[in-house]
N, C-alpha and C positions, 0 to 999 in steps of 0.2 A: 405471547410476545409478538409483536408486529414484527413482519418481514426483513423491513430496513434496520431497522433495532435491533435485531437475529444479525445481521449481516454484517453491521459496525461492528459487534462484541466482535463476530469472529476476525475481525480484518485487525481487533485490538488485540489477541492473544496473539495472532500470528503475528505481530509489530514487535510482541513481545520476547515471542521464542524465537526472532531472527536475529535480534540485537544477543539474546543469551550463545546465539551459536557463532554470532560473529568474533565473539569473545573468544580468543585460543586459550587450552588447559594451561599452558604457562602462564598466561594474566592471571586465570582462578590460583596456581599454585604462587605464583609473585602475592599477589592480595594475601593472600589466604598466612604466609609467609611473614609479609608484611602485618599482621595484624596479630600474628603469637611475637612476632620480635617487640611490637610494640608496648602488648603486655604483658610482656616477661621486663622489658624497659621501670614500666611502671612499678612493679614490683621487687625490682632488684637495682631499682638505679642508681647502686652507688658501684655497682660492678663495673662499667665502663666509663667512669664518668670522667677521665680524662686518658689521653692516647699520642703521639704523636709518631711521624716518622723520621728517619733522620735523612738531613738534607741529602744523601748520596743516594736515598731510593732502597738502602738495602735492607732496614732494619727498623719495624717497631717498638717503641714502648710504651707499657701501658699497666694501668690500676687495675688490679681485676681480685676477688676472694677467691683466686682461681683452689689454695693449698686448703685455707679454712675459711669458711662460712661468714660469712661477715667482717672478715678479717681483712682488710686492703691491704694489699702489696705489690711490688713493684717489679715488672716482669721485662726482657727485652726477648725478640725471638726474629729471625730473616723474615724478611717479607713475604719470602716466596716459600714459608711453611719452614718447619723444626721442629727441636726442643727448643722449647721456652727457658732462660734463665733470671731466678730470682735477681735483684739486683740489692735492694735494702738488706740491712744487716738482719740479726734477729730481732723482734717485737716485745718488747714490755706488755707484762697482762692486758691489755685492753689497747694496744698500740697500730696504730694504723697508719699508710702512707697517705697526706694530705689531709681533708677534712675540713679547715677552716681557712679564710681566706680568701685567696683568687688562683695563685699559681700553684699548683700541687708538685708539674714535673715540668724541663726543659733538658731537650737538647741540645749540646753547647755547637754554634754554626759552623765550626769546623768538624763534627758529628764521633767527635772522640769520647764524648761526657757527660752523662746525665746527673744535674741535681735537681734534686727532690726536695722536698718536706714532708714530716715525720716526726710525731711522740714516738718515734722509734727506743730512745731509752729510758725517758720519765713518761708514764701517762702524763694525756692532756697537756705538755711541756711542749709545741712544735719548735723543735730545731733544723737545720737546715744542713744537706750533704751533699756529696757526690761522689761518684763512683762512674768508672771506665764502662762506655755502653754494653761493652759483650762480659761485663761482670770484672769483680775485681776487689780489692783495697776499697774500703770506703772510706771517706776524709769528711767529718763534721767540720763546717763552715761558718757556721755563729760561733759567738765567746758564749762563756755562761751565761746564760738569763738571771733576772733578777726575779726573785718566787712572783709566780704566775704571768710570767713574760711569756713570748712566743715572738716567733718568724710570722709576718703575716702576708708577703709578696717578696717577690725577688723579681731578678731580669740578669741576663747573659750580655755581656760586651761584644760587640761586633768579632772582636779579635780569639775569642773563648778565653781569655785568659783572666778577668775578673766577675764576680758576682755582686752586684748589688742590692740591696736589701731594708727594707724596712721593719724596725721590730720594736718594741718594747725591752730592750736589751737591757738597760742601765737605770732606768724606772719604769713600775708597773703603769701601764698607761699612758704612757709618751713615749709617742711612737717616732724612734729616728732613724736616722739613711745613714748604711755602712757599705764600704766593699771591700771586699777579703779574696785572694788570687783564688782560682776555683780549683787549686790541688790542693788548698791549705794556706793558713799563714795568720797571721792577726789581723783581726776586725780593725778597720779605722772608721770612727763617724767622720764624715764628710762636707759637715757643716759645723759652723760656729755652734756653741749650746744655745737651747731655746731656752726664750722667756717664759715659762712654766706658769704663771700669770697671762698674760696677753697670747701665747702661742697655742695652736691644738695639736703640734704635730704634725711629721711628714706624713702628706695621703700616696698619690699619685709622683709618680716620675716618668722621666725619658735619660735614655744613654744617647751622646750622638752616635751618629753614625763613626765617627772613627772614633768611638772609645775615650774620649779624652775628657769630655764631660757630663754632668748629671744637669736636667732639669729640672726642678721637684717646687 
């Protein structure tokens, strides 16, 4: 091997092992770190797949199979470390928190309230709840469905005091806008009935900001 040839290789490895030591053990353990979270993500991603905190800073919640395997459920615990507390009631053979949809959890902006969705008591049936953030009384929020209905988005009113909601409630498949107070009470559709011919159905909305209307 010529001289300079000899020379460049070694000035190439050295370039190589200064960058490797510039690197402190924290970056290796951050990466390293970073890269089993990733594919534990991949492999279990229905475990965190939704979370929030609640506006005061103190308190998470979150979907996790933390009790059983596969099983989502609905957790709140301090920020700053606990005991974790269940919030959903118990589960129907094969019932889980969320699943289909858009909105799984919310908590309500005054941070007293979490509702969910949940085949919490009919498989495959998502209904809609709430319950006190640090556990408590749960209160189902939809009227009965009509066979193979489901809750398929909600949203929270500026003031917490209503939930609004899109579902399949009253036909399979037409899909319409209710809001029911979020500690309980009867469902009101919100709109004139649809043309079942010409119409497809509430998608999207907005609440305004003071609660007092829907845009849909």
């Amino acid at each position: 091997m010529k001289p300079a040839r000899t020379i460049l290789l070694v000035l190439l490895v050295l370039l190589v092992l200064l960058v490797l030591l510039a690197a402190t053990p924290g970056t290796f353990a951050q990466d390293l770190a970073r890269q089993q979270l990733n594919e534990h993500r991949a492999l279990v991603g229905d475990v965190t797949r939704d979370s929030q905190i609640s506006p005061d800073g103190s308190t998470v919640v979150y979907v996790a199979d933390q009790d059983a395997d596969e099983t989502l459920e609905l957790y709140s615990v301090p920020i700053g470390g606990g005991a974790a507390t269940k919030l959903n009631g118990p589960l129907v053979a094969g019932g889980r928190v969320g699943d289909i949809g858009r909105s799984y959890l919310q908590i309500s902006p005054d941070g007293s309230t979490v509702v969910y969705r949940a085949d919490q008591d009919t498989d495959e049936v998502y209904e809609l709840y709430s319950v006190p953030i640090g556990g408590g009384d749960i209160t189902k929020l939809s009227d009965s469905l009509v066979e193979a209905g489901n809750v398929w988005h909600f949203e929270i009113s500026s003031d917490s005091s209503t939930v609004v909601y899109v579902a399949d409630q009253d036909t399979d498949e037409v899909y319409e806008l209710y809001s029911v107070p979020i500690h309980g009470g009867a469902p009101t559709r919100i709109h004139a009935p649809l043309d079942l011919f010409g119409d497809q159905g509430v998608g999207d909305f907005q609440i305004s900001p003071d609660g007092n209307k829907v845009l849909f």
